[in-house]
NUPA-502866 format. One record per atom (N, C-alpha, C): residue number from 1; residue in one letter; atom name; x negated, y, z. Coordinates in steps of 0.02 Angstrom, whole numbers, plus 50000, padded with zeros to 5 digits. Example, Ala and Ser with C-alpha at 12.3 -4.5 7.8 and 13.67 -1.06 7.14 Angstrom:
BEGIN
{i 1 aa a at N u 49340 v 49716 w 50390} .
{i 1 aa a at CA u 49385 v 49775 w 50390} .
{i 1 aa a at C u 49340 v 49835 w 50390} .
{i 2 aa s at N u 49358 v 49888 w 50354} .
{i 2 aa s at CA u 49316 v 49947 w 50357} .
{i 2 aa s at C u 49355 v 50002 w 50394} .
END
This chain:
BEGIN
{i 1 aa x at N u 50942 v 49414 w 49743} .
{i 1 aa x at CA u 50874 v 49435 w 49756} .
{i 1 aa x at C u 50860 v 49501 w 49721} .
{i 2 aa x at N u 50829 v 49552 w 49752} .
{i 2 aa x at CA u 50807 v 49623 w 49751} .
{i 2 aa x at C u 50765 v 49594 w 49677} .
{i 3 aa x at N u 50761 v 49635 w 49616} .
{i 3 aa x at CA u 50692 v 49635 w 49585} .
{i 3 aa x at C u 50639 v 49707 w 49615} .
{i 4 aa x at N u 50594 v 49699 w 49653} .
{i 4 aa x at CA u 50544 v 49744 w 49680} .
{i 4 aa x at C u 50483 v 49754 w 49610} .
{i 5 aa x at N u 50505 v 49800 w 49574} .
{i 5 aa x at CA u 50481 v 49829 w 49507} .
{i 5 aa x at C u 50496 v 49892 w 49486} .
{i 6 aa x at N u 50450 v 49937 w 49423} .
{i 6 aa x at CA u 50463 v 50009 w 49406} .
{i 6 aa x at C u 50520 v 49963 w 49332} .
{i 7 aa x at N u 50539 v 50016 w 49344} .
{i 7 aa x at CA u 50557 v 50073 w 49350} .
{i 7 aa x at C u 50640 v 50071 w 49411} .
{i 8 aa x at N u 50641 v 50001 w 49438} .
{i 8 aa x at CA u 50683 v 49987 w 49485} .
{i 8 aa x at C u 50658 v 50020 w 49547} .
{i 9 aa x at N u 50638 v 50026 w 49558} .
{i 9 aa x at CA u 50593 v 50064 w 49632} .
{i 9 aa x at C u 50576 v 50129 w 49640} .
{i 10 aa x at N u 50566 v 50161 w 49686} .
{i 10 aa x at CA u 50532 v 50227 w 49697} .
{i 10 aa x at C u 50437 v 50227 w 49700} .
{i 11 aa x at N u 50451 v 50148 w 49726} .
{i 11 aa x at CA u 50341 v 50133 w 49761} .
{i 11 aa x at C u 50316 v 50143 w 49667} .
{i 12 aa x at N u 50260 v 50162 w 49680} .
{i 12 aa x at CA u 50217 v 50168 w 49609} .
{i 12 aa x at C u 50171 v 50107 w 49639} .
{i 13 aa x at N u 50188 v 50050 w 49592} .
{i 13 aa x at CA u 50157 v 49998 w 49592} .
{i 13 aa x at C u 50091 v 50010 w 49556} .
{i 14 aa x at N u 50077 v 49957 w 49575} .
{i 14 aa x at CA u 49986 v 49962 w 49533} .
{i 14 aa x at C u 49976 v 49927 w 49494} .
{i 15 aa x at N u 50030 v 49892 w 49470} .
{i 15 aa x at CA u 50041 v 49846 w 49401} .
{i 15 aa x at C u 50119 v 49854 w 49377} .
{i 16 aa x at N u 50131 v 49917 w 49345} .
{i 16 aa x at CA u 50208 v 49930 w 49320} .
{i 16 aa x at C u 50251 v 49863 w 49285} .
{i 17 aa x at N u 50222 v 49818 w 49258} .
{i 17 aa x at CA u 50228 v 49778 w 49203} .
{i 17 aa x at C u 50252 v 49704 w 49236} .
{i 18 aa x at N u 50254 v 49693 w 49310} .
{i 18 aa x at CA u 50268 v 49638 w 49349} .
{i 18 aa x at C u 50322 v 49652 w 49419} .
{i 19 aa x at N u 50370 v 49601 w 49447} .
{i 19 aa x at CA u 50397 v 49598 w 49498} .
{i 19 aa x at C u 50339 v 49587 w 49553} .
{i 20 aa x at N u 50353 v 49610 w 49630} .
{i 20 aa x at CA u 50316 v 49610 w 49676} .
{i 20 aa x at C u 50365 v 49576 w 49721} .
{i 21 aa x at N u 50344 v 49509 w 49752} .
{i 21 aa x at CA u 50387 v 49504 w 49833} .
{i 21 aa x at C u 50375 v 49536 w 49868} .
{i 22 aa x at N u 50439 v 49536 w 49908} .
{i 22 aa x at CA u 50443 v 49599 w 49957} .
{i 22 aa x at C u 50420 v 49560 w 50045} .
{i 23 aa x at N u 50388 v 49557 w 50062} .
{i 23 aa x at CA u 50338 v 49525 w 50136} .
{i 23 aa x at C u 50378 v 49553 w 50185} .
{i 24 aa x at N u 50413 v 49497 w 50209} .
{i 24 aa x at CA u 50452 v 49532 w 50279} .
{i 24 aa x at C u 50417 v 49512 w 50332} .
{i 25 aa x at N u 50377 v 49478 w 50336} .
{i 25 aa x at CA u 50328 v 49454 w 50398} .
{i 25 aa x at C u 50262 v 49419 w 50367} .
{i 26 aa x at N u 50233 v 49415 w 50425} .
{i 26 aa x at CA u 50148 v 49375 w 50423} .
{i 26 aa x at C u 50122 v 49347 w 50507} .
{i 27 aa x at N u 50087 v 49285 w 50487} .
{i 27 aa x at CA u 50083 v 49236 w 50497} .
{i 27 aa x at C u 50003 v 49211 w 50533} .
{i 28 aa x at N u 49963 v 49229 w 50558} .
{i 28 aa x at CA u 49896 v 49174 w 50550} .
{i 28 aa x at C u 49862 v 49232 w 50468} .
{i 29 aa x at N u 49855 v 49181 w 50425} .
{i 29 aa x at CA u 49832 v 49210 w 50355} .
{i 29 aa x at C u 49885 v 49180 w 50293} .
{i 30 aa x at N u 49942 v 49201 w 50325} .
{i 30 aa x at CA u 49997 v 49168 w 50289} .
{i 30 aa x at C u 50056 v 49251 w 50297} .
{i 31 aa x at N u 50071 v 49280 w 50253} .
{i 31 aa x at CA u 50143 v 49315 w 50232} .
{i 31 aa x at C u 50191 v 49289 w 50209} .
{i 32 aa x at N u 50258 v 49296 w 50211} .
{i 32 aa x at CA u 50303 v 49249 w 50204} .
{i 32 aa x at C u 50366 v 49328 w 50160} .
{i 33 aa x at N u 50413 v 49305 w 50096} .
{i 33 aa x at CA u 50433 v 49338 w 50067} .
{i 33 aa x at C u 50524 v 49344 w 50123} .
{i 34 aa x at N u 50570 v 49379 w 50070} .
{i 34 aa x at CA u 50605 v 49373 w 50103} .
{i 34 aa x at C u 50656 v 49311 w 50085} .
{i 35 aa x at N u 50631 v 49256 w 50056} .
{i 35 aa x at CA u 50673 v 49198 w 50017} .
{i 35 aa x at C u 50628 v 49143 w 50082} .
{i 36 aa x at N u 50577 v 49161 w 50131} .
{i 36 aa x at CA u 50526 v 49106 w 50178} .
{i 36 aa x at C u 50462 v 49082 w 50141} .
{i 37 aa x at N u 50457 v 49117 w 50063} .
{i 37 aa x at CA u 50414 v 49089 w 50029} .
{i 37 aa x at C u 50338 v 49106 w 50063} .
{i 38 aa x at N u 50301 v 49067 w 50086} .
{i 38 aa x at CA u 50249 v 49073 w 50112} .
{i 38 aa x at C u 50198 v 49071 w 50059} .
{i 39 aa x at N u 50123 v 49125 w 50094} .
{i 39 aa x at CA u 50071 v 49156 w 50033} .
{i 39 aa x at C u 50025 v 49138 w 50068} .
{i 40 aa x at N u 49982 v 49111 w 50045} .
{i 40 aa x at CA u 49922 v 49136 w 50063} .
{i 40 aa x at C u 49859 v 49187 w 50073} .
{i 41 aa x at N u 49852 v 49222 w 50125} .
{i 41 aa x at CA u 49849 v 49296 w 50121} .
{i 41 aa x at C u 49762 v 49326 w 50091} .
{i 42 aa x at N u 49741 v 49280 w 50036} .
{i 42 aa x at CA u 49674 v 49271 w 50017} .
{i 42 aa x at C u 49626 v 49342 w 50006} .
{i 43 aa x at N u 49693 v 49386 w 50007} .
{i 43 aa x at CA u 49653 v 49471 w 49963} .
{i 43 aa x at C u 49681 v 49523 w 50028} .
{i 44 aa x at N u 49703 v 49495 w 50108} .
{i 44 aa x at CA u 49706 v 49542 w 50149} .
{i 44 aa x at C u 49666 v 49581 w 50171} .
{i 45 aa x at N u 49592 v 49560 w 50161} .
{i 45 aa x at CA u 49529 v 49607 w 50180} .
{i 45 aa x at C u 49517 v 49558 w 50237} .
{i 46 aa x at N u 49437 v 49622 w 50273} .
{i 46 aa x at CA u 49426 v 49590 w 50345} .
{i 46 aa x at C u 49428 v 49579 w 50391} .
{i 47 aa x at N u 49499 v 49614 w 50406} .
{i 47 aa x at CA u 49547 v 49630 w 50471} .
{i 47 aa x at C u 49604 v 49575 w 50471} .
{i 48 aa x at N u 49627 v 49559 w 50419} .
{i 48 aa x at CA u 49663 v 49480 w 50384} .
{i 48 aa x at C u 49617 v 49427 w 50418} .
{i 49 aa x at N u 49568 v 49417 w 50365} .
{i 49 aa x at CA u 49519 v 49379 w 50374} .
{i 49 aa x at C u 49484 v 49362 w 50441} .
{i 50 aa x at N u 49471 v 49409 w 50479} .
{i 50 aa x at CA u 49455 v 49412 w 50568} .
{i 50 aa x at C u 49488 v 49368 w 50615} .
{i 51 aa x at N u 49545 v 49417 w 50604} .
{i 51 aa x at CA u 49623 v 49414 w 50666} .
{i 51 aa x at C u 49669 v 49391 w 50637} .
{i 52 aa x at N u 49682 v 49385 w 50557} .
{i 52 aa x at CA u 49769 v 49381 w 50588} .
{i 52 aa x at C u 49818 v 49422 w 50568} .
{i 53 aa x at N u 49866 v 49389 w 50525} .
{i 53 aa x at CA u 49925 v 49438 w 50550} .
{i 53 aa x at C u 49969 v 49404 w 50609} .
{i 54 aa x at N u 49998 v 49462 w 50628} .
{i 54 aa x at CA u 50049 v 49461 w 50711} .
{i 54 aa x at C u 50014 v 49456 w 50753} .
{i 55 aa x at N u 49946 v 49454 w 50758} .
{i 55 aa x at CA u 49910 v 49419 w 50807} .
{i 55 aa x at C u 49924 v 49468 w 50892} .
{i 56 aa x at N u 49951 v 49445 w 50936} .
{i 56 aa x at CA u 49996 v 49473 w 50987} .
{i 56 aa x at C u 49940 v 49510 w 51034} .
{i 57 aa x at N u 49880 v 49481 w 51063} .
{i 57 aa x at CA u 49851 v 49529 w 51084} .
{i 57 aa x at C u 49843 v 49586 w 51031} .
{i 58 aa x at N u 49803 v 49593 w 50964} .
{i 58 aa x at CA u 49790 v 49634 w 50938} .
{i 58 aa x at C u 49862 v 49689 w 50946} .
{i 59 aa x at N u 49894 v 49662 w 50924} .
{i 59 aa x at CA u 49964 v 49706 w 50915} .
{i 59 aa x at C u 49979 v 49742 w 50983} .
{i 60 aa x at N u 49990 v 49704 w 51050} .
{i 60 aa x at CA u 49996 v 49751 w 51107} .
{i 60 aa x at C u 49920 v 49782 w 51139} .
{i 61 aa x at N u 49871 v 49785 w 51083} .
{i 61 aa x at CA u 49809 v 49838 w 51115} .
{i 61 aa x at C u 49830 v 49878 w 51070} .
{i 62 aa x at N u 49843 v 49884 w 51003} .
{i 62 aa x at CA u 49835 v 49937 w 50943} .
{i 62 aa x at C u 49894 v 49964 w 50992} .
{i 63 aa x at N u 49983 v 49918 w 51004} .
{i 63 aa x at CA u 50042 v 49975 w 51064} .
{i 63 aa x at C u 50012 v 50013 w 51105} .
{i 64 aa x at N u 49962 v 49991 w 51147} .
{i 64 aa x at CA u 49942 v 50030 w 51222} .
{i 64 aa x at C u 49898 v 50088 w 51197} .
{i 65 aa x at N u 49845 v 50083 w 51133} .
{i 65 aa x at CA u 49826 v 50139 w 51107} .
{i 65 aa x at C u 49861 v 50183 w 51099} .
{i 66 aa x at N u 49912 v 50186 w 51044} .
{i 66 aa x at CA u 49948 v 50231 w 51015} .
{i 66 aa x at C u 49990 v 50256 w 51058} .
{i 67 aa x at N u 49993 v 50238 w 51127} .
{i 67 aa x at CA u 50040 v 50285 w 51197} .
{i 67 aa x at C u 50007 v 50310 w 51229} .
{i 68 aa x at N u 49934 v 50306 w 51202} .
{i 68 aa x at CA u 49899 v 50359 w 51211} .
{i 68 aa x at C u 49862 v 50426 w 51168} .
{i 69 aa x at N u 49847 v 50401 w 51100} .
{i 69 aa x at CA u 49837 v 50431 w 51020} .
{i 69 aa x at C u 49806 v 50416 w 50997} .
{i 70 aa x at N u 49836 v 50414 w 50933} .
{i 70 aa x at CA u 49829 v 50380 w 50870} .
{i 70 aa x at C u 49762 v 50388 w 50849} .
{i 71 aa x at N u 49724 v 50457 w 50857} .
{i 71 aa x at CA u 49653 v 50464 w 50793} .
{i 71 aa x at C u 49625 v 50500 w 50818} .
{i 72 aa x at N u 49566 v 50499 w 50834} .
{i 72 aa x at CA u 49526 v 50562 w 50867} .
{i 72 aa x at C u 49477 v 50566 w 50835} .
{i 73 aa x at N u 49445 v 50624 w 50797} .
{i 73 aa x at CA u 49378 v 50629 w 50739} .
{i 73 aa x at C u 49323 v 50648 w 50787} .
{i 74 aa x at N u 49300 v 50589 w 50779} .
{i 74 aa x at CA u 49228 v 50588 w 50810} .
{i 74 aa x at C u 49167 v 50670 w 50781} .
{i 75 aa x at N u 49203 v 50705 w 50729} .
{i 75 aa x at CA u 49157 v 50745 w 50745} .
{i 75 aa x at C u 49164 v 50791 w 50781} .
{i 76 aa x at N u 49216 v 50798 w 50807} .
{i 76 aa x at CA u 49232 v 50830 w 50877} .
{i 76 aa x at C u 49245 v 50807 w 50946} .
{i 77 aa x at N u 49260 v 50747 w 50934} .
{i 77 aa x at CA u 49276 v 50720 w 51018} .
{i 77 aa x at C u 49260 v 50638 w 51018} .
{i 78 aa x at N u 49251 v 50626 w 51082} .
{i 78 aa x at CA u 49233 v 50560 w 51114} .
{i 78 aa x at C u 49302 v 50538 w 51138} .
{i 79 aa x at N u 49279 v 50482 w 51147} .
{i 79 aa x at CA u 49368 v 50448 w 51187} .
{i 79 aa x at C u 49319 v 50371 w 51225} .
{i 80 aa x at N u 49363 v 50374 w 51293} .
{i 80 aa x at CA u 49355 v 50313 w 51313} .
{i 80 aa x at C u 49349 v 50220 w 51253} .
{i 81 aa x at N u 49392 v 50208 w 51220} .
{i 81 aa x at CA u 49382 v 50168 w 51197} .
{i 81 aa x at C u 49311 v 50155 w 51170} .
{i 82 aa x at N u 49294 v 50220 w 51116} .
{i 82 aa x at CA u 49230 v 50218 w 51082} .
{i 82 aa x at C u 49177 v 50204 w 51119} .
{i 83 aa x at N u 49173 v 50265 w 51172} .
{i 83 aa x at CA u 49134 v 50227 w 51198} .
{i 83 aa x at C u 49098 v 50171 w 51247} .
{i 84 aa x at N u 49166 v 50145 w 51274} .
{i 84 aa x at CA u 49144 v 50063 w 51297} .
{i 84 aa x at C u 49107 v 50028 w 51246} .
{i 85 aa x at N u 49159 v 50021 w 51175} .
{i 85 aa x at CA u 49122 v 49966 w 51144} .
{i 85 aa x at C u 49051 v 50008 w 51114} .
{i 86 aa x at N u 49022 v 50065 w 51124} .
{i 86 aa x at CA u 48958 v 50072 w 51112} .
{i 86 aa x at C u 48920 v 50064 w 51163} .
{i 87 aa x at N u 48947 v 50039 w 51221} .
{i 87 aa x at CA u 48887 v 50037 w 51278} .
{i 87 aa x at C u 48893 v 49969 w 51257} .
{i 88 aa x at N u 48943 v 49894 w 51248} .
{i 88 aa x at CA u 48932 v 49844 w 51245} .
{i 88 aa x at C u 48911 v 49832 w 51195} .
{i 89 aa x at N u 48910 v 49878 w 51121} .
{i 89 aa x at CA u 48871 v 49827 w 51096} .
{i 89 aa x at C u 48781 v 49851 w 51102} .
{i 90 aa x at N u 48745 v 49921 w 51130} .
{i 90 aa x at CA u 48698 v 49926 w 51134} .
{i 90 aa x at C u 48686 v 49898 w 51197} .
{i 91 aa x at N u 48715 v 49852 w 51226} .
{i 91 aa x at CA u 48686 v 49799 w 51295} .
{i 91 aa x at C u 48649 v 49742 w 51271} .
{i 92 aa x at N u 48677 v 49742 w 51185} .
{i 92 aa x at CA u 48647 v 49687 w 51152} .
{i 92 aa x at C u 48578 v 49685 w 51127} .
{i 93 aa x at N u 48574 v 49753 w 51124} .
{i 93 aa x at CA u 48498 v 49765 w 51091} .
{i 93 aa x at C u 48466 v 49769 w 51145} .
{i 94 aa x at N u 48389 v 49761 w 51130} .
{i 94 aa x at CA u 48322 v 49788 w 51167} .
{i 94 aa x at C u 48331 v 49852 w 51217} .
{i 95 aa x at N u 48368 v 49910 w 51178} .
{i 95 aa x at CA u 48366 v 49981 w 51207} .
{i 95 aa x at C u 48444 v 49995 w 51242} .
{i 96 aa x at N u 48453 v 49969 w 51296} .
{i 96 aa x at CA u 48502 v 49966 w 51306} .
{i 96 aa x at C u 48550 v 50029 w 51339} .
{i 97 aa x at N u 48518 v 50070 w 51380} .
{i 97 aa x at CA u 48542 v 50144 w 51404} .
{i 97 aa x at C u 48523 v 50204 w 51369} .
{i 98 aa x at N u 48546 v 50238 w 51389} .
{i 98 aa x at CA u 48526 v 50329 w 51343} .
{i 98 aa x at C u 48463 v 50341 w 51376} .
{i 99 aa x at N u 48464 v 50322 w 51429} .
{i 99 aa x at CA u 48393 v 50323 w 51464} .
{i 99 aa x at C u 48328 v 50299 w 51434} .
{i 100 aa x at N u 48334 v 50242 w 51425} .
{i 100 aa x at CA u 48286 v 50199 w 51403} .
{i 100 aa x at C u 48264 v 50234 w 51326} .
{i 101 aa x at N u 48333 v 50254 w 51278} .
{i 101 aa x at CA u 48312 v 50261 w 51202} .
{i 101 aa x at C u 48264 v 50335 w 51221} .
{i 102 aa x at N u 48277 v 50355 w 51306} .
{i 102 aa x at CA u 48246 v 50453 w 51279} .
{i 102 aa x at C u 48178 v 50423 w 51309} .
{i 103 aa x at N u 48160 v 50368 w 51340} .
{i 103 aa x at CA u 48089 v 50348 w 51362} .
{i 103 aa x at C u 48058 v 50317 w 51300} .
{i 104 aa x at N u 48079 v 50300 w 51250} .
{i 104 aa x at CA u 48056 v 50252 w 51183} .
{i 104 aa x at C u 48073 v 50307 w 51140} .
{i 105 aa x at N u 48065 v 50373 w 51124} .
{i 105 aa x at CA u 48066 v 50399 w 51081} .
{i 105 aa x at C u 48014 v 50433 w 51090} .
{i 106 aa x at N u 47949 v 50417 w 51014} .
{i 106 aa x at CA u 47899 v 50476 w 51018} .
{i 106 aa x at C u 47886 v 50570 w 51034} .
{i 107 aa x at N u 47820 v 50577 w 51062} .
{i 107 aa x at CA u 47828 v 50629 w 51083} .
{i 107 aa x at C u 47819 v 50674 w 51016} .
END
Protein backbone atom coordinates (compact mmCIF):
# COMPACT_ATOMS: atom_id res chain seq x y z
CA UNK A 1 0.00 0.00 0.00
CA UNK A 2 1.08 3.59 -1.35
CA UNK A 3 1.51 5.91 1.97
CA UNK A 4 -0.40 9.15 0.26
CA UNK A 5 1.55 11.80 2.64
CA UNK A 6 4.24 14.95 2.65
CA UNK A 7 6.74 14.76 2.36
CA UNK A 8 6.06 11.37 0.21
CA UNK A 9 4.02 13.20 -2.39
CA UNK A 10 4.13 16.13 -4.66
CA UNK A 11 -0.05 17.19 -3.60
CA UNK A 12 0.34 19.88 -0.69
CA UNK A 13 -1.98 18.34 1.62
CA UNK A 14 -3.96 20.36 3.98
CA UNK A 15 -2.95 18.40 6.93
CA UNK A 16 1.01 17.59 6.41
CA UNK A 17 1.03 15.54 9.67
CA UNK A 18 -1.47 12.51 8.40
CA UNK A 19 -1.81 9.69 5.56
CA UNK A 20 -4.74 10.38 3.04
CA UNK A 21 -6.60 7.37 1.08
CA UNK A 22 -6.27 7.54 -2.22
CA UNK A 23 -10.38 7.32 -3.77
CA UNK A 24 -10.38 5.39 -6.88
CA UNK A 25 -14.13 5.57 -7.29
CA UNK A 26 -17.59 6.83 -5.82
CA UNK A 27 -20.68 5.48 -5.28
CA UNK A 28 -24.36 6.97 -4.38
CA UNK A 29 -22.70 9.01 -1.13
CA UNK A 30 -20.21 6.38 -0.68
CA UNK A 31 -16.16 6.68 -2.08
CA UNK A 32 -14.39 3.64 -1.97
CA UNK A 33 -10.26 3.60 -1.42
CA UNK A 34 -8.01 1.62 -3.40
CA UNK A 35 -7.94 -1.51 -0.70
CA UNK A 36 -12.59 -1.35 -1.53
CA UNK A 37 -12.60 0.43 1.76
CA UNK A 38 -15.87 2.19 1.58
CA UNK A 39 -16.52 6.07 3.15
CA UNK A 40 -19.02 7.71 3.78
CA UNK A 41 -19.01 10.79 1.74
CA UNK A 42 -20.43 13.17 4.75
CA UNK A 43 -18.09 16.49 3.81
CA UNK A 44 -18.73 16.14 -0.25
CA UNK A 45 -20.77 19.40 -0.30
CA UNK A 46 -24.13 20.00 -2.19
CA UNK A 47 -23.51 18.50 -5.38
CA UNK A 48 -22.53 15.06 -3.20
CA UNK A 49 -25.34 15.63 -1.17
CA UNK A 50 -28.02 16.32 -4.27
CA UNK A 51 -26.85 13.74 -6.92
CA UNK A 52 -24.39 11.53 -6.23
CA UNK A 53 -21.31 10.33 -7.13
CA UNK A 54 -21.22 8.44 -10.76
CA UNK A 55 -24.54 9.41 -11.04
CA UNK A 56 -24.85 8.40 -15.06
CA UNK A 57 -27.27 10.86 -16.28
CA UNK A 58 -25.41 13.66 -14.54
CA UNK A 59 -22.11 12.40 -15.95
CA UNK A 60 -23.37 11.97 -19.71
CA UNK A 61 -25.06 15.73 -19.55
CA UNK A 62 -21.80 17.36 -17.86
CA UNK A 63 -20.01 14.67 -21.49
CA UNK A 64 -22.53 16.29 -23.99
CA UNK A 65 -21.70 19.79 -22.46
CA UNK A 66 -18.12 19.75 -22.60
CA UNK A 67 -18.38 18.65 -26.66
CA UNK A 68 -19.65 21.60 -26.75
CA UNK A 69 -17.65 24.10 -23.95
CA UNK A 70 -16.61 23.98 -20.96
CA UNK A 71 -17.24 27.83 -19.43
CA UNK A 72 -18.74 30.72 -20.81
CA UNK A 73 -18.61 34.12 -18.47
CA UNK A 74 -21.79 35.34 -18.29
CA UNK A 75 -20.43 38.77 -18.32
CA UNK A 76 -20.04 38.52 -21.77
CA UNK A 77 -22.13 35.87 -23.28
CA UNK A 78 -25.39 33.87 -23.02
CA UNK A 79 -25.52 30.19 -23.95
CA UNK A 80 -28.46 28.02 -24.61
CA UNK A 81 -28.28 25.99 -21.46
CA UNK A 82 -28.52 29.14 -19.14
CA UNK A 83 -30.99 30.20 -20.53
CA UNK A 84 -33.60 27.40 -20.60
CA UNK A 85 -33.18 26.82 -17.01
CA UNK A 86 -33.93 30.68 -16.51
CA UNK A 87 -37.06 30.60 -18.45
CA UNK A 88 -38.05 27.34 -16.31
CA UNK A 89 -37.39 28.44 -13.34
CA UNK A 90 -39.09 32.08 -13.85
CA UNK A 91 -42.33 29.89 -15.17
CA UNK A 92 -42.39 29.30 -11.49
CA UNK A 93 -42.91 32.66 -10.34
CA UNK A 94 -45.84 35.14 -10.71
CA UNK A 95 -43.75 37.15 -13.52
CA UNK A 96 -43.19 34.74 -15.83
CA UNK A 97 -41.95 36.41 -19.40
CA UNK A 98 -39.62 39.46 -20.13
CA UNK A 99 -42.77 40.79 -21.22
CA UNK A 100 -44.78 40.69 -18.35
CA UNK A 101 -41.57 41.89 -15.84
CA UNK A 102 -41.36 45.26 -18.56
CA UNK A 103 -45.43 45.63 -17.91
CA UNK A 104 -44.85 45.32 -13.86
CA UNK A 105 -42.10 47.62 -13.69
CA UNK A 106 -42.85 51.20 -12.37
CA UNK A 107 -42.96 54.12 -14.50
Amino acid sequence: MTDYRYPDSHVFYRKLGRSYPRIVRGEGCWLYDEQGKGYLDAVGGAYVANLGHSNPEIAEALARQAREFGYVSATAFTHGPVEELASRASSTSSISSPAARKRSRPP
